[in-house]
Backbone bond lengths (Angstrom), bond angles and torsions (degrees), N, CA, C in turn:
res aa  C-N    CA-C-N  psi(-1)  N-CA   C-N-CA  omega(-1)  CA-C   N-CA-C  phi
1 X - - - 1.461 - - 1.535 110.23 -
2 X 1.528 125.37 139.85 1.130 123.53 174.53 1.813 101.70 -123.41
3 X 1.282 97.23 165.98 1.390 99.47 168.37 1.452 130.04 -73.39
4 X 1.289 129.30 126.99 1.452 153.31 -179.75 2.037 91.05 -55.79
5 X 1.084 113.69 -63.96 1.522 103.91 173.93 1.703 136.40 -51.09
6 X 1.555 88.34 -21.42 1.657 95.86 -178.08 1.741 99.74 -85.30
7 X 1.116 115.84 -50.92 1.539 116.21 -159.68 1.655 85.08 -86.04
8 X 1.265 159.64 -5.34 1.689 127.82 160.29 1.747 98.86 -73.04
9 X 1.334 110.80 -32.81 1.653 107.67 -161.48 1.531 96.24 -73.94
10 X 1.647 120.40 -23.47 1.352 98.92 155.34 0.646 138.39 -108.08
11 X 1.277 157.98 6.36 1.546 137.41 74.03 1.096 116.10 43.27
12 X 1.501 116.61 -94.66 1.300 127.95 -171.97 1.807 116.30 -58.15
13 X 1.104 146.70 -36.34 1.008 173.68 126.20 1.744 94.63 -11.60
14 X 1.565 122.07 -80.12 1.488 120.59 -163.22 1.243 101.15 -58.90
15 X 1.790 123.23 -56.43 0.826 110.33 -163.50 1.660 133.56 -96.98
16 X 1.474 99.16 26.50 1.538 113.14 178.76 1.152 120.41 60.00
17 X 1.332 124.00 32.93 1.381 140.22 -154.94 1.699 103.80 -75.66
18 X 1.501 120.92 -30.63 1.539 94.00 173.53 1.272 103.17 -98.59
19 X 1.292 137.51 8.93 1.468 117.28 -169.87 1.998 112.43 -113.68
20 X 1.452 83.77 -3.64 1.808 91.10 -177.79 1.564 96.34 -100.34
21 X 1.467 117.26 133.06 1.170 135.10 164.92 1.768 131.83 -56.45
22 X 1.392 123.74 137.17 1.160 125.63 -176.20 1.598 125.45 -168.51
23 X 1.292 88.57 161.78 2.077 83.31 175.95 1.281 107.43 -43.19
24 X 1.503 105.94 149.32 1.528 115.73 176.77 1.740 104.85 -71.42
25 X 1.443 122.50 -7.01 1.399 112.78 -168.62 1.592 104.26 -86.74
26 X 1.687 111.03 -21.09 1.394 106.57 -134.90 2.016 82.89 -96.66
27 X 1.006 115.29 20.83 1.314 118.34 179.01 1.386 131.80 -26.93
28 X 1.795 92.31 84.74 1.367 111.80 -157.64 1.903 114.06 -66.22
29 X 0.845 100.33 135.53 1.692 98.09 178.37 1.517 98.58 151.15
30 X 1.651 107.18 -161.92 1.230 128.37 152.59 1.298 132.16 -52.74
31 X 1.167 117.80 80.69 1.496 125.12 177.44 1.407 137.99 -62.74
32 X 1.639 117.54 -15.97 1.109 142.08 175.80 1.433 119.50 179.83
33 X 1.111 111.78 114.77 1.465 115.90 -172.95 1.574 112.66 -100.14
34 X 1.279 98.14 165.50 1.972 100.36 -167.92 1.381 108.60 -118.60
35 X 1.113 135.24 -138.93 1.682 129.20 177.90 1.398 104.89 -76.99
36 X 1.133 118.23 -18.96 1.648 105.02 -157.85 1.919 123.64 150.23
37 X 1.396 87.44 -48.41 1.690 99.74 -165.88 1.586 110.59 -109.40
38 X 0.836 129.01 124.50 1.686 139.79 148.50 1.188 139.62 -76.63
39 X 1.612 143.92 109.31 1.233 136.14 -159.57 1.336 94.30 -120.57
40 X 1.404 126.94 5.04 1.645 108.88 176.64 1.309 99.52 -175.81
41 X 1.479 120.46 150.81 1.833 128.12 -167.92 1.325 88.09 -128.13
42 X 1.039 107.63 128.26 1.718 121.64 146.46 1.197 124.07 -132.11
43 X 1.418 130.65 168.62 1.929 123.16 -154.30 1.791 97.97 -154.99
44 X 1.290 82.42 148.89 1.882 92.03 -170.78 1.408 86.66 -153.73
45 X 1.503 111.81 156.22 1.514 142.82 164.07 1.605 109.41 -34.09
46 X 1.839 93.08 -72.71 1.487 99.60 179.08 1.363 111.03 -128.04
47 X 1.435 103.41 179.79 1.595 121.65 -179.91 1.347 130.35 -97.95
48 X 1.721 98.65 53.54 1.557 119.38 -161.07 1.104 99.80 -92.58
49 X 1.692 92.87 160.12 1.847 98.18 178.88 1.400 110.13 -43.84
50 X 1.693 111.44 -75.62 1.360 107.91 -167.14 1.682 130.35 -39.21
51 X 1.514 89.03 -28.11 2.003 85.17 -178.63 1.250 106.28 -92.40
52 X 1.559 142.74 -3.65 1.109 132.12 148.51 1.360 125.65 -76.87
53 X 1.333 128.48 -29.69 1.364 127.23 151.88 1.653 109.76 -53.34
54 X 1.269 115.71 -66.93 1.682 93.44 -176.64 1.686 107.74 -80.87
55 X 1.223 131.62 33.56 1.600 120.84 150.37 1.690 103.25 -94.70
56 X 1.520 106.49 -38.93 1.488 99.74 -170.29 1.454 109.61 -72.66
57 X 1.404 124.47 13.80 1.665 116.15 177.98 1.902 107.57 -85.08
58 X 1.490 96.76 -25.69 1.637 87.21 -174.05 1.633 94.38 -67.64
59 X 1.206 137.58 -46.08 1.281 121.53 -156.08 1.560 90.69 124.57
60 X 1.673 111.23 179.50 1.350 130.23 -144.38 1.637 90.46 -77.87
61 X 0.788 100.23 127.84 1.333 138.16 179.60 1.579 141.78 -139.98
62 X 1.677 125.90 -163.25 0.889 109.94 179.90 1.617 98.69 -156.12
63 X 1.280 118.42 121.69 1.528 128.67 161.64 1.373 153.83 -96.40
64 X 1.477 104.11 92.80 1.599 94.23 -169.42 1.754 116.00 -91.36
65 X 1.139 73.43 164.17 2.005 78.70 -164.34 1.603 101.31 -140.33
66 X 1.725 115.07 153.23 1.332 91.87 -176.10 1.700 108.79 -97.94
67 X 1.519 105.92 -5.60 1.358 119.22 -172.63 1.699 102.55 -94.57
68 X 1.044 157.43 128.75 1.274 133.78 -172.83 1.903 114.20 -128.08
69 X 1.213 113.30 145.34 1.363 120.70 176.20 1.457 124.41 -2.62
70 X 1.566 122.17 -24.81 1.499 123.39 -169.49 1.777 93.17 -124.34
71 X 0.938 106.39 17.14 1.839 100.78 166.33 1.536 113.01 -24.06
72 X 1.431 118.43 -63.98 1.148 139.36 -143.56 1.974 96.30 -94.12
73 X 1.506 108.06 11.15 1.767 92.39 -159.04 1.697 133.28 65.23
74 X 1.483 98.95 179.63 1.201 99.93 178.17 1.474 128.65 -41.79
75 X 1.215 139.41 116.03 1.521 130.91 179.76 1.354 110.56 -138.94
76 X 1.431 120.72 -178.42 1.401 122.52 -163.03 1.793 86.28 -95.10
77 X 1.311 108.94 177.45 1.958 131.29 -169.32 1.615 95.25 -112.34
78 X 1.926 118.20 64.25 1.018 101.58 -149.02 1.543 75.01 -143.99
79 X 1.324 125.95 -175.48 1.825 137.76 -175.71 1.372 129.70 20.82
80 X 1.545 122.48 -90.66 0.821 132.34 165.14 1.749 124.72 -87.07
81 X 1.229 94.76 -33.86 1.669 101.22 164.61 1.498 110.78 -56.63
82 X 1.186 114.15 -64.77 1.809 124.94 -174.64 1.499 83.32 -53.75
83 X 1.143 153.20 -86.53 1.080 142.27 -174.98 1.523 137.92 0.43
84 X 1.415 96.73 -68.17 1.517 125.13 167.06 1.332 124.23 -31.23
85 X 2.126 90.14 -71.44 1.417 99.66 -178.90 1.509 127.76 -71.13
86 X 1.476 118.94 -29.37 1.521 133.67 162.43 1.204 90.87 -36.08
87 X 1.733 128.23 -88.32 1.534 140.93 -165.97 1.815 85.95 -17.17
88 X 1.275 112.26 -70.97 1.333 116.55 -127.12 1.117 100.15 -98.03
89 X 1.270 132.39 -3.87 1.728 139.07 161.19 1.671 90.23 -57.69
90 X 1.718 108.12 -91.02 1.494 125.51 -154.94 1.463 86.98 -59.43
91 X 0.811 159.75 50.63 1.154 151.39 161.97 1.549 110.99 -125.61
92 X 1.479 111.88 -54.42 1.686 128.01 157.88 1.721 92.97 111.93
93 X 1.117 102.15 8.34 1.378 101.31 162.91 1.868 130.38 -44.42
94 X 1.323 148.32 161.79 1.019 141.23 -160.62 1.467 90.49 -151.27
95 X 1.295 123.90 133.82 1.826 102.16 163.53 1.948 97.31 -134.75
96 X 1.320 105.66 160.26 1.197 136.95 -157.58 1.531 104.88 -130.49
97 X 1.272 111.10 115.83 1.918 113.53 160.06 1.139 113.97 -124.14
98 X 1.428 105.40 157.07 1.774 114.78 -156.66 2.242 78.57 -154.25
99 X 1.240 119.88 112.18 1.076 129.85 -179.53 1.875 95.55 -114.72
100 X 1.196 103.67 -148.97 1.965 93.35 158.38 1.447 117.41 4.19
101 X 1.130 117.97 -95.42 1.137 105.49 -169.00 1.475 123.55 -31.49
102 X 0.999 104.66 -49.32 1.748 113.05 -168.72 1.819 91.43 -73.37
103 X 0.852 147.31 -68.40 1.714 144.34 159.95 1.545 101.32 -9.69
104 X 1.134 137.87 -54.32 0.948 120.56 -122.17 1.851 73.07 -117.87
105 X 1.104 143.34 -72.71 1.233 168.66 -175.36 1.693 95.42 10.50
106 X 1.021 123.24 129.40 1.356 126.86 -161.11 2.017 112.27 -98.46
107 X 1.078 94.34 -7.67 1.712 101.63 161.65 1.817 105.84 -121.36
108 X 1.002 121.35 -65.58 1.642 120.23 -172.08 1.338 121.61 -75.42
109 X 1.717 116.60 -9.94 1.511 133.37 -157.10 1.672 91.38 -66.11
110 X 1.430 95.88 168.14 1.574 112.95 -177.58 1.694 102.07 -102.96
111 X 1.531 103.63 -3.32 1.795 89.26 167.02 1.791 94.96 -87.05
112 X 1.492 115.86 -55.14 0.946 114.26 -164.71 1.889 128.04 -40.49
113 X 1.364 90.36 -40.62 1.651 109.88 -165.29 1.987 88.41 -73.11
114 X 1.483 112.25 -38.77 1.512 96.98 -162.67 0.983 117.37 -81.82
115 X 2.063 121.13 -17.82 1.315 127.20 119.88 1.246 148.77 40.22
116 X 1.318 96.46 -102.08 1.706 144.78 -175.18 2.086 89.03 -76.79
117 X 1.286 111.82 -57.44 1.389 116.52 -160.65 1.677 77.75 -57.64
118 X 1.221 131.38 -108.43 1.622 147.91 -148.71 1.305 104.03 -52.22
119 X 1.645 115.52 9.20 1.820 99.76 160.37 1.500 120.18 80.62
120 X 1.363 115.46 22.45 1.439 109.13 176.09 1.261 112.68 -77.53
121 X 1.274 142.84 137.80 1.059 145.67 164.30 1.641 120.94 -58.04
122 X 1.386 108.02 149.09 1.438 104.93 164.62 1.557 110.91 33.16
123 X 0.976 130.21 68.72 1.795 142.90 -168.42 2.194 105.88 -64.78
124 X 1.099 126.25 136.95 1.415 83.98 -176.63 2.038 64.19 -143.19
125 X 1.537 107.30 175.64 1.349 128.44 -179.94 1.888 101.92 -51.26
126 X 1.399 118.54 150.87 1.309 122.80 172.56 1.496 114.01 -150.72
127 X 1.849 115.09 127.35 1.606 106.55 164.36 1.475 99.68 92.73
128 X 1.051 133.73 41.15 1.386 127.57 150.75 1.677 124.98 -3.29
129 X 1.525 119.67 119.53 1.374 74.16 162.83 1.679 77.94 -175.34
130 X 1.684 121.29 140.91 1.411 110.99 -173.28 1.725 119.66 74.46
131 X 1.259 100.60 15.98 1.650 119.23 -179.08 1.645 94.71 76.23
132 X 1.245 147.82 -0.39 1.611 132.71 176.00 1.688 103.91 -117.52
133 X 1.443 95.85 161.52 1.295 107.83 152.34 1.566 141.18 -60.97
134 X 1.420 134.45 109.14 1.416 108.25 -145.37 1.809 99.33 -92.28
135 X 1.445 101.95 -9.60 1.810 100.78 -173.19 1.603 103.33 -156.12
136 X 1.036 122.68 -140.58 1.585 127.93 -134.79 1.616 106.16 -162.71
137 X 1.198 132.81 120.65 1.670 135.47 -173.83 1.679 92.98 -121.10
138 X 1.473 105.93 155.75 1.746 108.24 153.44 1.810 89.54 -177.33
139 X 1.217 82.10 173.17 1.770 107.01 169.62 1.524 105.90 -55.74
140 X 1.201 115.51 137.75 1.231 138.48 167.25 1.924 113.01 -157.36
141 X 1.816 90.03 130.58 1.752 83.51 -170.29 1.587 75.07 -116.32
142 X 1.435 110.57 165.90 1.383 148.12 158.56 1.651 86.68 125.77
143 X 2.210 99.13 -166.53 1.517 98.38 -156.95 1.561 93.34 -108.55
144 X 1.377 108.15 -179.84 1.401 114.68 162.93 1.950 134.07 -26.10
145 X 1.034 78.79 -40.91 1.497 98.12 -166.04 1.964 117.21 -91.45
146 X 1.867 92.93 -23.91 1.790 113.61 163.07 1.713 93.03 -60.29
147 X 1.444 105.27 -70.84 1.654 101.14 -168.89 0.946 136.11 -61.75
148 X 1.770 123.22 -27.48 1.435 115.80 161.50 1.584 113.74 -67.07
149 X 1.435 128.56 -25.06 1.718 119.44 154.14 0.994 119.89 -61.37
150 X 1.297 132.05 -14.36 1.420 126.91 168.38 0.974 129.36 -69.90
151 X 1.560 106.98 -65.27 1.352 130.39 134.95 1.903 124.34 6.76
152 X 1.556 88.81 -66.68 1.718 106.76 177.43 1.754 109.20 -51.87
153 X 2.228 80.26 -60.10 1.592 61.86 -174.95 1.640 150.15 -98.08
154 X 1.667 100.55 21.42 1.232 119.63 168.65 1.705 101.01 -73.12
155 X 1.412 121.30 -67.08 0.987 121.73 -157.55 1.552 122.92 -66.97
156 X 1.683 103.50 -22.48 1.621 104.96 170.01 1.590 104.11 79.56
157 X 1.610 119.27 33.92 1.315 107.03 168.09 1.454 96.72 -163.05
158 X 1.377 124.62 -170.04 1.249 125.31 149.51 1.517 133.49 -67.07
159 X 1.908 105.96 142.50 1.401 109.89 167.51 0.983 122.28 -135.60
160 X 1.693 101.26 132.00 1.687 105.82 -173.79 1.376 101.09 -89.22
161 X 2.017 114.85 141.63 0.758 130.47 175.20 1.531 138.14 -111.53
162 X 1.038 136.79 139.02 1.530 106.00 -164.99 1.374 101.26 -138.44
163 X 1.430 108.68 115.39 1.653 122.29 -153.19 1.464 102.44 -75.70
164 X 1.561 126.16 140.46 1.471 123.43 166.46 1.190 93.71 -168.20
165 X 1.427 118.42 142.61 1.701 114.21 140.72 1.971 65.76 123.43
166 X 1.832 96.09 -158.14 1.159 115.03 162.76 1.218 128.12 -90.54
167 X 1.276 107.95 147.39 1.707 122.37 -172.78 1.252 114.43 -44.76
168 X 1.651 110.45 -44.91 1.518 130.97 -171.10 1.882 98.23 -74.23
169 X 1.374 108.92 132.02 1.326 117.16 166.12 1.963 117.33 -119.73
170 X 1.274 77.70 114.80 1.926 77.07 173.05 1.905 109.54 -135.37
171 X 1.354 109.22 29.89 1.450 105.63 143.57 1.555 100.05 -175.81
172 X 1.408 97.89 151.80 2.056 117.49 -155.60 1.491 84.19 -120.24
173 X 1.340 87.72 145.41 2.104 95.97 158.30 1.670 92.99 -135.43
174 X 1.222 97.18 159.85 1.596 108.36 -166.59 1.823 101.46 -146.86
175 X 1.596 95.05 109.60 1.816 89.69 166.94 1.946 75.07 -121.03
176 X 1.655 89.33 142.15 1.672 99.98 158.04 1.645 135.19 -63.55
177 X 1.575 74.13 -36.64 1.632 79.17 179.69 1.596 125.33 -88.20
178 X 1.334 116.77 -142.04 1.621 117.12 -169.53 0.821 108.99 -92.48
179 X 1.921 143.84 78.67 0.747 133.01 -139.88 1.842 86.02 -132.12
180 X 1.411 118.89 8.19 1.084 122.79 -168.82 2.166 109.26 -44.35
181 X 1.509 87.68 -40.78 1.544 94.69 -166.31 2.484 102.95 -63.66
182 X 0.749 86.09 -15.66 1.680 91.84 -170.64 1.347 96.57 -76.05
183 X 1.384 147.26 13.28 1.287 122.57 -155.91 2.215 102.90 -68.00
184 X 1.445 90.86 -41.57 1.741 92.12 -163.37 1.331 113.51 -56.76
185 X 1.767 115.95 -20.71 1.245 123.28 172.54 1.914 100.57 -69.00
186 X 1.424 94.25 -47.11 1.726 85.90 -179.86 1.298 130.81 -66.62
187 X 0.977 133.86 0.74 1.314 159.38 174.03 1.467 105.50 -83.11
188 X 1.403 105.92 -74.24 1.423 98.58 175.97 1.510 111.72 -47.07
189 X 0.957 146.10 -12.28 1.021 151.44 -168.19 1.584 119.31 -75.14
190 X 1.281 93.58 -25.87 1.321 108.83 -170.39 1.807 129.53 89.01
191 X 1.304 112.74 -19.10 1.509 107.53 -174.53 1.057 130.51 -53.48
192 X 1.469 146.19 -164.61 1.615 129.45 161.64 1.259 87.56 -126.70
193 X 1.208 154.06 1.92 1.393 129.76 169.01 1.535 101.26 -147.92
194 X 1.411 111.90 142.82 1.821 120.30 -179.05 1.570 90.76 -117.28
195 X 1.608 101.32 132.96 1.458 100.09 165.53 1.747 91.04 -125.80
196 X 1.443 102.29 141.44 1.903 105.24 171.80 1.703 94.75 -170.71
197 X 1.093 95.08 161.17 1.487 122.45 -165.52 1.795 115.19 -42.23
198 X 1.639 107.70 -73.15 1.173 102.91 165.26 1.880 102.30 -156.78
199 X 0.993 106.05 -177.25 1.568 120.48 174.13 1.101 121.77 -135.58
200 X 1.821 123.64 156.03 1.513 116.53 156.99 1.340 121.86 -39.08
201 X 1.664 110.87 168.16 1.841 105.74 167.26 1.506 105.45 -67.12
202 X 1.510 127.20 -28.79 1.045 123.03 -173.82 1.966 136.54 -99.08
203 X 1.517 87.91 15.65 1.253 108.68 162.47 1.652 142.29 -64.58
C-alpha cells in the first residue's frame, strides 16, 4: 500500500494540473478521495458507471480517468451519479482526472504518444490558444488517404475523413481531443492535414 497523498501530489506536480487551463467541468485533480492508502491504479477514458463498478471489485484503490465524475457540471446525487459514488465510497476507491493536462503532457500526453505512433517528425507545439499549445505538428510524407490507414490501423477502429486541400501530405497537426470546431484556426496554421478527436456537425 502506498499513500493516496503522495501519488496525487505527483500527479499534480508532473502534470501541471493547477497551472494548465480547462473546462470548468473537467475538474482536473482529486475527485474523490478514500481513507488514505492505495494498493493498485488502474485508468479508463471516463468516469462511467461500468468502469467504476469493475475498478471497485479489486478493492481500495485508485482511478484515474481522463473524463472525470463532473463532465456534465453541476447535477443532483441522484441515478447513475448516486450510483457511482456509493460503488466507490464502500469500495474505498479514490478517483483522479487529468483532462488537458494529460493531452497536452509532453512525454505521457495523448497528443504526444499519437505523435510518435503516425511518425511525425521532429513534433514541435501547435494552435495556441488560452496562453498554451493545444497539440503537436511535424513532417509527415505520404497522401491523405496513407494516413487515415494509418490512422485505422494504430487506432483499431474507424476514421472519418474529410478530403480537402492536396492529396499529397507533408505536414500533420494533431490535437487528440475535439478540436473538430478549430479547423479555420487550423488552416491558418498552415498544415495539410488535421487529425483530432471529434467535432460538431457544424464544424
Amino acid at each position: 500500500m502506498v499513500s493516496l497523498d503522495e501519488v496525487v501530489k505527483y500527479l499534480d506536480l508532473e502534470l501541471k494540473t493547477a497551472s494548465i487551463p480547462d473546462y470548468s467541468g473537467a475538474m482536473n485533480g482529486l475527485q474523490l478521495a478514500n481513507s488514505g492508502k492505495i494498493g493498485r491504479v488502474v485508468a479508463a477514458v471516463d468516469a462511467s458507471l461500468p468502469v467504476i463498478e469493475k475498478a471497485a471489485a479489486g478493492g481500495p484503490g485508485l482511478l484515474i480517468v481522463h473524463h472525470g465524475m463532473f463532465w456534465q457540471g453541476t447535477q443532483p446525487v441522484t441515478g447513475a451519479f448516486y450510483k457511482k459514488l456509493k460503488i466507490a465510497i464502500e469500495a474505498d476507491l479514490a478517483i483522479y482526472s487529468s483532462h488537458l493536462p494529460l493531452d497536452v503532457h509532453p512525454e505521457w500526453g495523448n497528443n504526444i504518444l499519437l505523435a510518435r505512433a503516425i511518425g511525425l517528425e521532429n513534433p514541435t507545439p501547435f494552435l495556441q490558444q488560452k496562453g498554451m499549445a493545444m497539440g503537436l505538428r511535424g513532417k509527415w510524407t505520404g497522401t491523405r488517404a496513407e494516413l487515415a490507414e494509418s490512422l485505422q490501423n494504430i487506432l483499431g477502429g474507424r476514421v472519418h475523413l474529410c478530403p480537402g486541400g492536396s492529396e499529397t501530405v507533408s505536414e500533420v497537426g494533431v490535437i487528440t481531443g475535439g478540436a473538430g470546431s478549430e479547423v479555420l484556426k487550423v488552416v491558418a496554421e498552415g498544415v495539410d492535414a488535421f487529425v483530432t478527436g471529434e467535432g460538431p456537425h457544424w464544424s
